[in-house]
C-alpha positions as CSV (number, residue, x, y, z in Angstrom):
1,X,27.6,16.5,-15.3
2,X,25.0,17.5,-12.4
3,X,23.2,14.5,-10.3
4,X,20.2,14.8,-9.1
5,X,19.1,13.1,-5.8
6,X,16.8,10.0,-6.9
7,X,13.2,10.2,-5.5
8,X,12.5,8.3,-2.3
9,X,9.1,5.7,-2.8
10,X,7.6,3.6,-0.5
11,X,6.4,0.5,-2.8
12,X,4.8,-2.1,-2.1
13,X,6.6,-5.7,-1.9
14,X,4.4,-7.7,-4.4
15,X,4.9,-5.2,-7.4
16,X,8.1,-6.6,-9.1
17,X,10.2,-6.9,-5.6
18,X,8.9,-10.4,-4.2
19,X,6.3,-13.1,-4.6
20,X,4.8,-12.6,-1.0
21,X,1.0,-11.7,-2.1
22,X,-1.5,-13.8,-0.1
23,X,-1.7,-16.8,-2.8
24,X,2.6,-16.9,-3.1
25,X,2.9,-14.7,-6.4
26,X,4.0,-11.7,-7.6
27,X,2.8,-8.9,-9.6
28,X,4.9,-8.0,-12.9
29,X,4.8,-4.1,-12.9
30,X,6.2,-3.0,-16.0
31,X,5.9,0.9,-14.4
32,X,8.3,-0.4,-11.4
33,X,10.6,-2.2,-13.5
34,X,11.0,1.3,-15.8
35,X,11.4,3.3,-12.3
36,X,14.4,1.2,-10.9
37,X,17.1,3.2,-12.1
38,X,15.2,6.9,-11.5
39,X,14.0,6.2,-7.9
40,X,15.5,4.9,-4.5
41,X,12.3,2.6,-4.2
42,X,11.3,1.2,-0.3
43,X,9.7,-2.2,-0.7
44,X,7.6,-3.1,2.3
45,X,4.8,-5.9,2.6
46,X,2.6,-5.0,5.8
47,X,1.3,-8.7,6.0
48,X,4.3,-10.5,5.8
49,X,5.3,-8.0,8.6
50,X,3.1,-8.9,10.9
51,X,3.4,-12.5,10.4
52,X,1.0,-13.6,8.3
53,X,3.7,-15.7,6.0
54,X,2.9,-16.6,2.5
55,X,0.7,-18.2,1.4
56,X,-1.7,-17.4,3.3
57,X,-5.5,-17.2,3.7
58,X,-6.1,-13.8,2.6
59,X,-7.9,-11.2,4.8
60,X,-10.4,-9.0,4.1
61,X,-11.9,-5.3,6.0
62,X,-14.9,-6.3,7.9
63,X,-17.4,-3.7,9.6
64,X,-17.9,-4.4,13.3
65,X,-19.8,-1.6,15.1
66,X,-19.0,1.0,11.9
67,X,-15.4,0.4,12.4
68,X,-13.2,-1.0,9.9
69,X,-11.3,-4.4,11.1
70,X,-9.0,-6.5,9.7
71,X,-9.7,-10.3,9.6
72,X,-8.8,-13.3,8.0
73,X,-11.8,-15.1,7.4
74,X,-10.4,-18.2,7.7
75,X,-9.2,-18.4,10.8
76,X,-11.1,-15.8,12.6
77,X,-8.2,-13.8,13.2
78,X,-8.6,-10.5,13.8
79,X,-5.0,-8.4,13.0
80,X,-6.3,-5.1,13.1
81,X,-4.0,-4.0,16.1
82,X,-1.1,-5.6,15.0
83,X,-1.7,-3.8,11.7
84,X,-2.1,-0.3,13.1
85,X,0.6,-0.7,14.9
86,X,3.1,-1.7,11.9
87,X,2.1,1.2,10.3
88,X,2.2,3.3,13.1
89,X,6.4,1.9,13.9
90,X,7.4,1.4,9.9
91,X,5.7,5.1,8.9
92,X,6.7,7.1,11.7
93,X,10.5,5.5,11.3
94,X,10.6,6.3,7.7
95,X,13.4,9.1,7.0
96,X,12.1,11.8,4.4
97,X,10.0,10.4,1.8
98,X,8.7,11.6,-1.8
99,X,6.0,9.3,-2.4
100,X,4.3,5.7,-2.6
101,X,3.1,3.3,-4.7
102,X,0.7,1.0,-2.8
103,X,-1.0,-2.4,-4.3
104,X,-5.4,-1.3,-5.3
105,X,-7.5,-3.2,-3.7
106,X,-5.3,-4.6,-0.9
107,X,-7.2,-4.5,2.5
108,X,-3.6,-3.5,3.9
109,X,-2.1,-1.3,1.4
110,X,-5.0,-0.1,-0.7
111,X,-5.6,3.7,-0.9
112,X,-9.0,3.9,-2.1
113,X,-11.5,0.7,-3.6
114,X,-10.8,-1.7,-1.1
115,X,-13.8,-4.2,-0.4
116,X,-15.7,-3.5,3.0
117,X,-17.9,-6.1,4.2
118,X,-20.6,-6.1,6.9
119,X,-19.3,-10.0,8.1
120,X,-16.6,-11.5,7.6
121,X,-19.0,-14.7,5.6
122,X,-20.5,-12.0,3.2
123,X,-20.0,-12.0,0.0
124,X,-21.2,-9.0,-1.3
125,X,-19.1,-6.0,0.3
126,X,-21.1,-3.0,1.3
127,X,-18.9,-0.4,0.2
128,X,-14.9,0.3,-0.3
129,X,-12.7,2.3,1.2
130,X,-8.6,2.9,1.8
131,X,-6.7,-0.6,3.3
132,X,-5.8,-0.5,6.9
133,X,-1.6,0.3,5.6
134,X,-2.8,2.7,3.2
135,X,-5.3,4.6,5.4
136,X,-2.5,5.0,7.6
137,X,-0.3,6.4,4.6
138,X,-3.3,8.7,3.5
139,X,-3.1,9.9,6.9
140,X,0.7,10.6,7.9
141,X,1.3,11.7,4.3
142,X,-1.3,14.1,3.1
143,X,0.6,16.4,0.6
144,X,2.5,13.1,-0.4
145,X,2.5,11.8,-4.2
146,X,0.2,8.5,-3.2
147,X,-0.6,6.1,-6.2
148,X,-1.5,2.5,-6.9
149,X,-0.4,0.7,-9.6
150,X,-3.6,0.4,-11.4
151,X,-4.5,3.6,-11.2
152,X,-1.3,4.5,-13.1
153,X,-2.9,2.8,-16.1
154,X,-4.3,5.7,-17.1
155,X,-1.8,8.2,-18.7
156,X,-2.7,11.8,-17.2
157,X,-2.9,10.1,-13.9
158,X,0.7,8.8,-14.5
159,X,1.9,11.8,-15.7
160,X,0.9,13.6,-12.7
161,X,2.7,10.9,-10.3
162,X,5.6,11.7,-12.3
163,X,5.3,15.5,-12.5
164,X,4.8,15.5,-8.9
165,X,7.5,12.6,-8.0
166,X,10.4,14.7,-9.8
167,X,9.7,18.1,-10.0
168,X,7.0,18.6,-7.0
169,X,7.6,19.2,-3.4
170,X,11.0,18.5,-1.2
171,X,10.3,15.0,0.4
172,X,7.8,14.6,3.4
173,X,8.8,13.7,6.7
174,X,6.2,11.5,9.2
């Protein structure tokens, strides 16, 4: 019987790996759980890397200037850097990669409809955008097969993460 090598995807840690989301739960992915035994999955949870712990106050992409930071309303804290820089170290040490499957709306790992607020206080965001994590990703990985786990709700847009995931391109190097 032939074996195939199993595709290589980046994940993020909340979806079915670990209850480290901001408020100490975890999301039930019923899509992850079906992957498992196809796919050599990478979990990784860019605020608990830099520190942030869980629970924690959650954090939130705040315009300063027309940039984009990364601050915790709470506390003032401003991890923007320390953000950048994590993704900068855990991307560009990443062997060859086929793909990732980041957490929507996640000012660190979202790839697209992340909240963007003009002050940290506000409370009506003035656009979205990609997460600080998954900006990076967007970035480093161009021609990778990039999802979140809402989008794969919808069934042509899961067929083509699959499509792409098994039968696409060889993996992607940073």
């Amino acid at each position: 019987m032939r074996t195939f090598p199993k595709p290589r995807v980046v994940v993020a840690k909340c979806l079915e790996f670990a209850p480290c989301r901001y408020d100490g739960t975890m999301i039930s992915e019923k899509f992850v759980r079906r992957l498992k035994d196809h796919v050599k999955f990478l979990p990784v949870c860019p605020e608990m890397e830099i520190g942030l712990g869980c629970p924690r106050d959650p954090i939130r992409i705040v315009l300063a200037g027309g940039r984009p930071r990364l601050v915790q309303p709470a506390t003032g804290r401003d991890v923007t850097e320390a953000m950048q820089k994590f993704a900068e170290s855990f991307l560009g040490g990443l062997e060859a990669v086929d793909g990732f499957l980041l957490k929507s709306r996640s000012p660190s790992c979202g790839i697209r409809d992340v909240k963007r607020y003009g002050r940290a206080e506000d409370e009506a965001p003035q656009g979205r955008g990609s997460g600080v994590f998954g900006g990076a990703v967007l970035e480093r990985f161009p021609e990778a097969v990039i999802e979140d786990e809402e989008r794969l709700g919808d069934l042509a847009i899961r067929r083509r993460f699959l499509e792409r995931l098994f039968a696409g391109e060889p993996p992607f190097e940073a």
